[in-house]
N, C-alpha and C positions, 0 to 999 in steps of 0.2 A: 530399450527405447523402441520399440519392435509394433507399439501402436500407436508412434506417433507419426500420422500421414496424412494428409491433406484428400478429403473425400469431396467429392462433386456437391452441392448443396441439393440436384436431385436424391443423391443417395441419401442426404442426411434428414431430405422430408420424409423418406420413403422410410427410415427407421422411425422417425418421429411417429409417423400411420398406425407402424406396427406398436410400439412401445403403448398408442391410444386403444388399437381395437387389442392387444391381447394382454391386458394388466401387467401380472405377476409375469407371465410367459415371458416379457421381455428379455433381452438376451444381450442387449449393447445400446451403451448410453456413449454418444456423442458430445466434447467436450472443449469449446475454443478457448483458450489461454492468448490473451496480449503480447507477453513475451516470448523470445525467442527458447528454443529446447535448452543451448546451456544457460541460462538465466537459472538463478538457484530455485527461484517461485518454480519453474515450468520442470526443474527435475523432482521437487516434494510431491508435485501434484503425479508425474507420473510414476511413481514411487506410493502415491496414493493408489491409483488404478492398478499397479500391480496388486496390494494389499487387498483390493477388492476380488480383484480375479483369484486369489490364492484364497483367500475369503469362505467366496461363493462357490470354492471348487469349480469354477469358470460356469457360475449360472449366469453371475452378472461380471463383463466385460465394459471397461471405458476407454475408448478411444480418441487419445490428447491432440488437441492440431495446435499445435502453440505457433507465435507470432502474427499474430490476426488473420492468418492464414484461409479462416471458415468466416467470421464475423471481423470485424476493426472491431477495435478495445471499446469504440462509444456506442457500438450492438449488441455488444455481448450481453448486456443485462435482460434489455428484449428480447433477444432470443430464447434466450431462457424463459422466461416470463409467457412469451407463446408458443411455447416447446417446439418451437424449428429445431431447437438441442435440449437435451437433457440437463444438462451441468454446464457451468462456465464460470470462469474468473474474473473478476474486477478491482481494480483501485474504488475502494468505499467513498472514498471525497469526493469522486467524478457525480454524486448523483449530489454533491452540496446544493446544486441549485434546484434540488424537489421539494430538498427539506434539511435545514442546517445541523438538525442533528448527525445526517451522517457525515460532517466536517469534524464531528469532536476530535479526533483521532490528531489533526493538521493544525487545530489551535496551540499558536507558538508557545513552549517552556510549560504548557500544563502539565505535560508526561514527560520527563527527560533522561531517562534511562529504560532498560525494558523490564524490570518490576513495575515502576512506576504503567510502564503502556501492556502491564497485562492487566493489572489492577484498571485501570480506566476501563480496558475491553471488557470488564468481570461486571465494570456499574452500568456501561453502556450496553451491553447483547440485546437485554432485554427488551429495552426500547425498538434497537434496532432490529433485531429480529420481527417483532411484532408488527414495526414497517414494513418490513420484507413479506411477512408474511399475507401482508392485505393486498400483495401484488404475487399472491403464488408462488413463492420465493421463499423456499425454505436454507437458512445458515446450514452449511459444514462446517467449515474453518475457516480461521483469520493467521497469515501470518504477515510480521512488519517487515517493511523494509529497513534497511541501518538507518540511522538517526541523521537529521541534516544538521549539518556545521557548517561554519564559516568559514569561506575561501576572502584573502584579500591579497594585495600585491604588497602593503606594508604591514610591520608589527603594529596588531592591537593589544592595550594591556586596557583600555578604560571608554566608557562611551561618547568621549569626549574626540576622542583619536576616529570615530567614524564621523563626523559633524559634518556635512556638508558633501559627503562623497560620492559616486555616481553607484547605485545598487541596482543589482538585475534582478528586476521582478516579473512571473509570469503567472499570477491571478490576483485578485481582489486581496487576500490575506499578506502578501507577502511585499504589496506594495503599502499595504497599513502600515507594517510592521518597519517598512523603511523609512517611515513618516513619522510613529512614533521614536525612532534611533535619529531623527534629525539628519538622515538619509536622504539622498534626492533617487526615487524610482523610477527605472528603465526598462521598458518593456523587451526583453530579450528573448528565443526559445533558445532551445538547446541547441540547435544545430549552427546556431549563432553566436555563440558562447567565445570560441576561441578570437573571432574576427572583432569582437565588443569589447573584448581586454584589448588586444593588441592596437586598436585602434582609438583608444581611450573614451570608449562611451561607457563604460563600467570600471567601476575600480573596487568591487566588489561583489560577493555574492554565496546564498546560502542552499547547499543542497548534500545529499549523501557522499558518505568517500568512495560509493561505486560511480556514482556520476562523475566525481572528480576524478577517478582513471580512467574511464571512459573516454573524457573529453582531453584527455594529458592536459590535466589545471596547472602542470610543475613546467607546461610552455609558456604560462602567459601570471601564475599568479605563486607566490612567494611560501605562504603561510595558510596553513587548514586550523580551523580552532576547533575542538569534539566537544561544540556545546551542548549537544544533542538537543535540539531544538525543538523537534517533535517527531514522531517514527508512526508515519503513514501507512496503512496498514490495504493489503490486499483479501479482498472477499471471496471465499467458493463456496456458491449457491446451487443447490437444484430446482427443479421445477417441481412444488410441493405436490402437485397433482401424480404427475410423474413416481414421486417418491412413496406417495401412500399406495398407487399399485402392484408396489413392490407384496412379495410377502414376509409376512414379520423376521422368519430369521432371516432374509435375504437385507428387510431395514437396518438391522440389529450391525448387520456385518457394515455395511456403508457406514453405522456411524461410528463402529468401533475401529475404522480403517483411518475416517476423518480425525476421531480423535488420536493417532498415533501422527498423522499427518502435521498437525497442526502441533504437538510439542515439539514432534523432526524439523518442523518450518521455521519456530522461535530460536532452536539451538543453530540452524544454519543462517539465518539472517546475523548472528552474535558471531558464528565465525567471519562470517561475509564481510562485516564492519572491520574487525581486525585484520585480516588480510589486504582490505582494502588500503586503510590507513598504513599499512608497512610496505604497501605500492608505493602510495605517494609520497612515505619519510625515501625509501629507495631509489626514487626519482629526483631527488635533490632540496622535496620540500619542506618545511618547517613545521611537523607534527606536533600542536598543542596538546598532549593528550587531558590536561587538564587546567584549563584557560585560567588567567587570573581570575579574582574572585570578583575583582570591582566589574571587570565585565560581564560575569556571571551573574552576579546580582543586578546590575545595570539589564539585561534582556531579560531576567525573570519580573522586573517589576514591569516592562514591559508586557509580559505574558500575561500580566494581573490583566490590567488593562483588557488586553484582545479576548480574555477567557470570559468577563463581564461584558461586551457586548455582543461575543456570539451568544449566551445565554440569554442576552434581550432579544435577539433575532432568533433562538433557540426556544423559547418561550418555557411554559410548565417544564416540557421535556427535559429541556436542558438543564434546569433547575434539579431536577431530578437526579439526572447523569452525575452533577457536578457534587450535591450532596453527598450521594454514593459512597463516590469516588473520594471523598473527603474524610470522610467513615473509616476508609483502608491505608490511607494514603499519607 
């Protein structure tokens, strides 16, 4: 963990400088991560930079500042993009609002295990990357985070059992999705979470079983259901300009570090989920590891639903994605 520190954003213009005036010469790419250093995202990626420096025989070094420490999480993509840094990470859904293809990933019950959300990322890249790239934004890797499920304070067996009950919602998707379950949506954030159960303005609510030990869901809520909802995936980009100055075996080695990164990130997200969920059985709560089925089917018809009209506000694109993905799937 030995380069991840927090540099002056003088210093990080003044690598920027060099990385423009000396091409290939470059010698350390500068890299903000959202998350904090033990977050499993922020140990792959610097497990990535290792792989790079051991690589390049230390031509090329990347330097991790994880927990928004250089940029906030809603910078990082601009920076990148105007090489104030070399590389940086992001939640792919955060740019839903440029363009809703890159929401596919967050559409409820389309992908709900992780074959299913590799295979969607396999029909999706393409597109996306090709977005990314008309903003100098070249893909490394995708890895997901664990799948969100259902937190409630009562046993669900069927969608009749949610009818009417107070759901915490904190975007456009996820207060649909309370509306199509006959849900009443609550605008909630996380920090707010424990104070909204205990004080009965939610009596419900859907997100990963790392968020649920996070917030200890087993103070305030009963029952986790692993319906795996959909597994929201985070993005690590370079700045294409950047990347082509490199030289070819100096490229070669970046992607072949990416792609060791990015199988290492899928297999740690699959143990993340499982550890996670044997927190919160450990804690006293009520691990559905495999929910009835009437509710299962009850949210995936739902899913239908939410997957055809992000495709209408997805346009060609998403049409595209969705075929694919259907192809494999």
């Amino acid at each position: 963990m030995s380069r991840i520190r927090t540099l002056s954003l003088a210093a990080v213009a003044a690598a920027g400088l060099s990385v423009g005036a000396q091409g290939a010469a470059a010698a350390e790419w500068n890299m903000p991560t959202p998350y904090p250093a033990g977050n499993f995202h922020t140990q792959n990626i610097q497990e990535f930079a290792n792989d790079v420096d051991e690589m390049t025989d230390g031509a090329l070094t990347i330097t991790v500042h994880p927990a928004g420490a250089l940029f906030k999480h809603p910078e990082i993509k601009n920076a990148v993009r105007s090489r104030q840094v070399q590389a940086g990470e992001f939640l792919l859904s955060r740019l839903a609002n440029e363009d809703a293809v890159f929401q596919v990933d967050s559409v409820p019950f389309l992908a709900t295990d992780y074959t299913q959300a590799q295979q969607l990322w396999n029909a999706s890249k393409p597109i996306i990357a090709d977005k990314l790239a008309e903003q100098n934004l070249k893909v490394l890797f995708t890895v997901p985070w664990p799948p969100q499920g259902l937190y409630t304070k009562k046993k669900i067996e069927d969608m009749s059992d949610l009818k009417g009950i107070s759901f915490r919602a904190y975007n456009s998707a996820t207060e649909r999705l309370a509306q199509l379950a006959d849900m009443v949506p609550t605008q909630v954030e996380v920090p707010d979470v424990a104070q909204a159960f205990a004080t009965g303005r939610v009596d419900a609510m859907m997100t990963s079983p790392s968020t649920g030990v996070n917030t200890k869901a087993w103070d305030f809520t009963n029952h986790f259901y692993h319906l795996q909802a959909w597994l929201p995936k985070n993005i690590v980009v370079v700045n294409a300009r950047v990347f082509q100055s490199l030289d070819e075996e100096t490229r070669q080695a970046v992607l072949d570090a990416a792609d060791k990164a990015m199988d290492r990130g899928w297999e740690m997200s699959k143990k993340e989920t499982t550890a996670q969920m044997d927190k919160l059985e450990a804690n006293g709560m009520a691990v559905h590891r495999e929910p009835a089925e009437a509710l299962t089917q009850g949210f995936q018809k739902i899913g239908q639903t939410m997957a055809k009209e992000w495709q209408e506000e997805a346009g060609e694109d998403g049409a595209q994605i969705l075929d694919a993905y259907r192809e494999t799937n």
